[in-house]
C-alpha positions in Angstrom: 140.7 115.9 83.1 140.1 112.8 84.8 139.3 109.9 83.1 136.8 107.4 83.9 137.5 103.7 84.7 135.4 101.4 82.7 136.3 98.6 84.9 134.4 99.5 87.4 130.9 99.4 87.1 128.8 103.0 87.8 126.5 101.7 89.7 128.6 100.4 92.3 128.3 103.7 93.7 124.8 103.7 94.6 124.1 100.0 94.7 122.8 99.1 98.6 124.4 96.1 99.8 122.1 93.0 101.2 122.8 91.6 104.3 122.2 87.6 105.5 120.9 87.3 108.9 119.8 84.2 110.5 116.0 84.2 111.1 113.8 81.5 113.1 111.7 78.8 111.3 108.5 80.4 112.7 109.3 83.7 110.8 109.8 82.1 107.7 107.2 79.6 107.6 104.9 82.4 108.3 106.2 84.4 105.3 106.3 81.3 103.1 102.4 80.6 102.6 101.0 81.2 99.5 100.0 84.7 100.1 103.7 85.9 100.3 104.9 88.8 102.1 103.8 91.3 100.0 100.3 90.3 100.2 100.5 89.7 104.1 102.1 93.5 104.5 99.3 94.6 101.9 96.2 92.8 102.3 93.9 94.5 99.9 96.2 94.9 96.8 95.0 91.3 95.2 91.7 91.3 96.1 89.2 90.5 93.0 86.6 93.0 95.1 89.0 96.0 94.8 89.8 95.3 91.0 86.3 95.5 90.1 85.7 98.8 92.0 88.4 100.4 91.1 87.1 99.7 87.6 83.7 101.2 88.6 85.5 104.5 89.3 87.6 104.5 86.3 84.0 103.7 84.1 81.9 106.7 86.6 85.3 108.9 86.1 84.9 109.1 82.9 81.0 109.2 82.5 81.7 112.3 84.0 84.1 113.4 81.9 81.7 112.6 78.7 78.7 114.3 80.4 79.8 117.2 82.4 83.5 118.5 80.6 83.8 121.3 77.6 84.5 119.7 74.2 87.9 121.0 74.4 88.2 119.8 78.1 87.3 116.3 76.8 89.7 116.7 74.1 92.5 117.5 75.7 91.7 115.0 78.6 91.3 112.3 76.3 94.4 112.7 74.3 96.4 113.8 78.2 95.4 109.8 78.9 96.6 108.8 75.7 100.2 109.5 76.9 100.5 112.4 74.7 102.7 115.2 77.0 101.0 118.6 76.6 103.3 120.0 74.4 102.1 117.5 72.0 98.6 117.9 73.1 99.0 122.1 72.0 100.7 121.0 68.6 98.2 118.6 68.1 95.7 121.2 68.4 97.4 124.1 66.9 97.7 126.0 70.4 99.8 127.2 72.8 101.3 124.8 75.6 100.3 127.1 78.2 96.6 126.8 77.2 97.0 123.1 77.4 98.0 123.9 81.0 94.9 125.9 81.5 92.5 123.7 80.2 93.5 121.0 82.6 94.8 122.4 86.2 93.2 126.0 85.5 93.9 129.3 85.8 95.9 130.6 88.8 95.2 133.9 90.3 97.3 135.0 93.3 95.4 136.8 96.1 97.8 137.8 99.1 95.7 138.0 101.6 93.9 134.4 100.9 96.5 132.7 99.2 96.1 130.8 95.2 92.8 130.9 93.9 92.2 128.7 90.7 89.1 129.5 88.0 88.2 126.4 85.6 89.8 123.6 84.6 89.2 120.0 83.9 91.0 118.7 87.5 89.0 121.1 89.6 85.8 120.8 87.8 86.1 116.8 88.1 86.9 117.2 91.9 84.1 118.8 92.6 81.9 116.9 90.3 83.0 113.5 91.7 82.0 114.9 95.5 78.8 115.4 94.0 78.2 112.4 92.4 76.9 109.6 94.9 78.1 107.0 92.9 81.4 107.8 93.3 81.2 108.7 96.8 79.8 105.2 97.3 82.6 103.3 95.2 85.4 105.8 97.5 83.7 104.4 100.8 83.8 100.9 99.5 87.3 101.5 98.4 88.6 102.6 101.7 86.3 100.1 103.7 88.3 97.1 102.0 92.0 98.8 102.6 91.4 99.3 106.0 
């Protein structure tokens, strides 16, 4: 058996290795603004106009989610959010894990000649719902309009 060599550092292995290269004033003055270069390579991802939609959605999201889900959908929704995995979420509720599964992504039916075909769920039912709503649709537009 081989043993390891704690002087050495694991991560050396994997660890990518920077290199300096000499770059012209111009370049670095452009970079250098108070923007920065992730803002200049990703123009929409500080913008105070995409914050507050995004928080629209997340508000419509789950009005739908109040109004349109099961109880148990809700439920289980709620508590999937909450960071709870859903083996926790079925012990919580004193079911199986496998109708935690069910109640969020649905269940699956194979059909060979057409492919998967899903019945129910809380993700399908809130797909469709939200290409319904014109709220939604309106936030999505305004959404991709800015991070073009």
């Amino acid at each position: 058996m081989r043993k390891r060599d704690f002087t050495r550092n694991r991560s050396d292995q994997y660890q990518h290795l920077l290199q300096e290269t000499s770059t012209s004033p111009d370049v670095l003055t452009e970079f250098s603004d108070s923007r920065g270069m992730h803002a200049l390579l990703n123009g929409a991802s500080y913008s105070e106009c995409l914050i507050e939609l995004k928080e629209k959605l997340r508000v419509a999201l789950w009005r739908l989610i109040d109004s349109k889900l099961t109880d148990r959908q809700k439920e289980v929704i709620y508590l999937h959010c909450d960071g709870y995995t859903q083996t926790e979420i079925a012990k919580k509720l004193g079911v199986n894990q496998s109708s935690i599964t069910k109640s969020i992504n649905g269940n699956c039916d194979y059909n060979y000649k057409s492919g998967k075909r899903v019945y129910g769920g809380a993700k399908k039912k809130l797909r469709k719902l939200s290409l319904q709503d014109s709220e939604i649709q309106e936030i999505l537009r305004q959404i991709g309009d800015l991070q073009i």
